[in-house]
N, C-alpha and C positions, 0 to 999 in steps of 0.2 A: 483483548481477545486471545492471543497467544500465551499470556502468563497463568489465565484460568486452566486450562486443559494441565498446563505443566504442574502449579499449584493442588489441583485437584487428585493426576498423579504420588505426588509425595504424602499427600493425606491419606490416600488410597493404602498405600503399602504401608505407612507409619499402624495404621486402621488392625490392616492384617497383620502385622506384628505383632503387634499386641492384646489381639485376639479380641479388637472390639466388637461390636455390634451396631454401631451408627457412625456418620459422618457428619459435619455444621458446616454450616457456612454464614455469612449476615447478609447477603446481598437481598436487596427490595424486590418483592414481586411486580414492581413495572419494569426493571431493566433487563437486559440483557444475560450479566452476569449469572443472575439465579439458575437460568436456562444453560448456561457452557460449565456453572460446577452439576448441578445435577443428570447432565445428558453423560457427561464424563464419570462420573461415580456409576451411572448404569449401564455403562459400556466396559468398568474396568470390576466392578463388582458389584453387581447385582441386586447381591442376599444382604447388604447393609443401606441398612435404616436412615435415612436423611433427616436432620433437623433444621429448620428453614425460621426463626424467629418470626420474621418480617410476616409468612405467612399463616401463623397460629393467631387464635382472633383476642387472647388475653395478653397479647405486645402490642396487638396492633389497638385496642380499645386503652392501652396506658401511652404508645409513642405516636402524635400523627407523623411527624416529620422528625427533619434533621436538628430543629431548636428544639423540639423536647430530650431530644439524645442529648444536646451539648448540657443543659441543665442537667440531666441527671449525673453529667459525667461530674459537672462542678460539685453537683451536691456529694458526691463518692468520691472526690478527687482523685477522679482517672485524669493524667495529663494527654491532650489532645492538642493538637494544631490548627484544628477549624474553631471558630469563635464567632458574632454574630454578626460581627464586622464584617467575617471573611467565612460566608456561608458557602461559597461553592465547594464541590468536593473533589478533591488531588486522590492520585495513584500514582502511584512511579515505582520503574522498576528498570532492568538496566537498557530496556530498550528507548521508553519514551517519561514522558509525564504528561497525565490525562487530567482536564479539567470539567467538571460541567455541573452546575444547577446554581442556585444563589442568584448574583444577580443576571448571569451567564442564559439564565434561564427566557431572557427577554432576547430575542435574536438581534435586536439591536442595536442590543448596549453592546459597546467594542469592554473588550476584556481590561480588567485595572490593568495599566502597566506594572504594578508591584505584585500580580498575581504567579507570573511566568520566575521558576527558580532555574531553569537549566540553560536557560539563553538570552544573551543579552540583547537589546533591544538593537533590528539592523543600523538604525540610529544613533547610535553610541558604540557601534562596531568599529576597530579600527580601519584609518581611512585607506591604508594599505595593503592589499590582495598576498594572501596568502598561498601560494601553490605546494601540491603533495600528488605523491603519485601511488594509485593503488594496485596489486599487484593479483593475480587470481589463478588459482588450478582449478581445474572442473569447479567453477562458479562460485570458489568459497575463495577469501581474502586471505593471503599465507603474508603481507609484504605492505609495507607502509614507508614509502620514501616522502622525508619532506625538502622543502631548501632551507636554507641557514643563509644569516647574513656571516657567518663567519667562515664560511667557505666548505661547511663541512655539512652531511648529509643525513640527518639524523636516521634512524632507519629502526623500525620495531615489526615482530617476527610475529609474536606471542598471538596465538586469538585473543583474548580477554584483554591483554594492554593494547592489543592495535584497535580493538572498539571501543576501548576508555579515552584514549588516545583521540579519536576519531570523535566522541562526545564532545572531548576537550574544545578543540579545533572547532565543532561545529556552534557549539556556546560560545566559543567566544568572535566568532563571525555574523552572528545572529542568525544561523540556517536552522532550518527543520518545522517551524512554527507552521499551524494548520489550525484554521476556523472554521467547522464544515453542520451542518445540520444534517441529522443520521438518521434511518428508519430503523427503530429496532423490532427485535424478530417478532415482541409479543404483540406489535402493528401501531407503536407511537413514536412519535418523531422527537429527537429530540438533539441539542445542540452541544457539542465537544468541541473541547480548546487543545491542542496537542501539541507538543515539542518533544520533536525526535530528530537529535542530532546527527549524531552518528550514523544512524540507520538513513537518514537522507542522502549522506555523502555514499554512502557503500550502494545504497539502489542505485542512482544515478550513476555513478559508475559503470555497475555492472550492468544495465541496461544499453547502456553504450557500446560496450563490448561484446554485448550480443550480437550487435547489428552489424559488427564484421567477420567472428567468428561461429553463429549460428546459423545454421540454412535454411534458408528461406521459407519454406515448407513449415519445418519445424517451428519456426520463430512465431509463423502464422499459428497455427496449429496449439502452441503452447499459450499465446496472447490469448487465443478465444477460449482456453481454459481455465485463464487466470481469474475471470468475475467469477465462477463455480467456486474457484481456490477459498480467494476472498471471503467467497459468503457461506461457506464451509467454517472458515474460521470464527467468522465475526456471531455465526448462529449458534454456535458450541458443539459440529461435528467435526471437531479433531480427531477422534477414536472412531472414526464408521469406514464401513468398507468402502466408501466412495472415495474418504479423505487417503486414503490406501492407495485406491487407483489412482489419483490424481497425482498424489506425491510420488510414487515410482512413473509416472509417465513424464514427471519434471526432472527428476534424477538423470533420468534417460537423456534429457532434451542438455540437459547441464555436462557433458559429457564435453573432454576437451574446450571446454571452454577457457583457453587460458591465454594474458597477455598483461598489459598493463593501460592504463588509462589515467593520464596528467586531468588533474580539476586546478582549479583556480576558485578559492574560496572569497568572497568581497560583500561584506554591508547587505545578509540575505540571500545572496545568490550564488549558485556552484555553478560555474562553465566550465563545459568539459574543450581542454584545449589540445589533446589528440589523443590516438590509439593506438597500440601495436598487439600485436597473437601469432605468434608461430602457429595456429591452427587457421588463421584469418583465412576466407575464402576470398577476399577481396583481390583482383587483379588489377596490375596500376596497370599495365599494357592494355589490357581488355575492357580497362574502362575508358582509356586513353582518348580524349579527342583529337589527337595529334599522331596518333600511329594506327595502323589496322588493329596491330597485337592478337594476329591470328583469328581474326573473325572478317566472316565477310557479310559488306552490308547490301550484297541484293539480295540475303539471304531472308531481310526482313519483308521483302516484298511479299513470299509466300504467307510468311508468319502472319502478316497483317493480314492477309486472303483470305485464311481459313479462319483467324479472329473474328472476322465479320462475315461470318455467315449467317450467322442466326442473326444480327442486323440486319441483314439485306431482307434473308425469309420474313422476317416480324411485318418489314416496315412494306413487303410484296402482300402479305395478306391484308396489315390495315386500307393500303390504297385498295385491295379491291373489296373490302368491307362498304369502304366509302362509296365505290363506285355502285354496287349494288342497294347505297343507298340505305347499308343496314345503321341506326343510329343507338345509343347507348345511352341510360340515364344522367350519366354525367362524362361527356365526352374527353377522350386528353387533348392537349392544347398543342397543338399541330409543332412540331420541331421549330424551333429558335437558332441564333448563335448567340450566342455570349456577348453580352452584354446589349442584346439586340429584345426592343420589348416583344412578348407575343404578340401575334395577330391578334387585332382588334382593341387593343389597351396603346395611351398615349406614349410616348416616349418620354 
């Protein structure tokens, strides 16, 4: 979903350069894809002509599926990777590698293990925990420290080598692997196998990091934004005015977000094992169970007062609903405690 929009970009201008008149693509009219290259060619140029194989009716009355593509490829000897053994269909690109249909297609069947090329099984990962520490300015990774058994600290700066880097590491830990069954946008569901190394270790990070140097508001605020983000992306509205708003109001939110955050990489799993931010709003005093650290605590007593007011009002109208006797088609089931059964049902 992110490499279409990029992808469709670069065709876009190669297009205009050259003073064509159409753009192709091969993606199938059930997926996703066909939808994020063509929503992106009519967001970035309009006046050119799209050709879409899949859905002109003299490809589709010669190819039903992906075995008649692999035959024709044999009979033209195009070299391909997929064969009939190994029907599902791969993508990769430097973020992840995407699997889905073949045998993938039955929700199932668990995926071959000889199917996954970018990470090794958390099973065969070594048995000893790898720690690296990742470094961030306004939300982008500038710093990759790792440990050395030899005393020494390896350290890489570069974007492209601290994410190839970070692939490395995460292949060879067994992280990033994801089975998930997906809705796509033209309304069928359908099941992806995904390995994204690197990009797991750098989220979890940086999601980490948030939660001490972003403000609370914000963090809220940018959370309930992020399934719009999401389904912006994965629909193919990278180029609309929305995807605009949304990205400058995360900009915004990514602002001083800077510090570092130790992972411990082990057999599938990244533990984040602490945080630091020169921007942190955390206060160890003020969280302190053991000192006041300038706050004072009868001050909650008002806080909680005015919190529950609208409890007190709510729960003063239902008694006197009750008391007049007014009754509701499906009543609520009168206040509980925890772990205490409602009235009228056994314990």
């Amino acid at each position: 979903a992110l490499a279409r929009p990029l992808i469709a970009w670069h065709q876009v201008q190669v297009a205009l350069d050259h003073a064509a008149t159409a753009v192709a693509h091969g993606a199938t009219g059930k997926g996703n894809d066909q939808v994020r290259f063509e929503l992106a060619y009519a967001a970035l140029a309009p006046q050119l002509a799209v050709i879409a194989p899949w859905k002109e009716r003299e490809f589709l009355a010669a190819f039903q599926g992906r075995r008649d593509l692999l035959a024709y490829c044999r009979r033209h000897g195009l070299p391909i990777e997929a064969s009939p053994e190994q029907l599902f269909s791969m993508d990769e690109n430097l973020m992840h590698k995407s699997y889905e249909a073949g045998v993938l297609e039955d929700p199932m069947a668990p995926p071959p293990p000889r199917m996954f090329r970018l990470t090794r099984s958390p099973q065969e990962a070594p048995d000893r925990a790898h720690r690296v520490e990742l470094h961030f300015r306004d939300a982008l990774p500038v710093r990759l420290v790792e440990e050395s058994d030899r005393g020494e600290e390896p350290v890489v700066e570069d974007p492209l080598a601290l994410f190839e880097r970070l692939n490395e590491l995460g292949r060879e830990h067994g992280v990033g692997r994801l089975d998930m069954v997906e809705n796509r946008f033209v309304g069928i569901k359908s099941r992806g196998v995904y390995e994204t190394p690197g990009a797991t270790l750098l989220h979890r990070a940086l999601r980490d990091l948030e939660g001490i140097a972003m403000d609370r508001e914000v963090l809220r605020l940018r959370d309930s934004l992020s399934p719009k983000f999401a389904q912006l992306i994965y629909n193919g509205f990278w180029f609309s005015p929305e995807m605009d708003f949304v990205r400058a109001a995360f900009a915004q939110a990514e602002t001083l977000i800077d510090g570092r955050v130790a992972l411990e990489l082990y057999k599938g799993n990244v533990t984040v094992l602490g945080r630091e931010s020169p921007s942190s709003l955390y206060d160890r005093q003020l969280a302190s169970m053991d000192v006041h650290g300038g706050y004072d605590q009868q001050d909650a007593r008002g806080f909680i007062r005015i919190s529950a007011l609208r409890l007190r009002a709510h729960r003063l109208i239902v008694a006197g609903a009750e008391r007049r006797g007014v009754h509701h088609d499906e009543p609520a089931p009168a206040p509980h405690a925890p772990g205490e059964a409602p009235a009228g049902e056994p314990r």
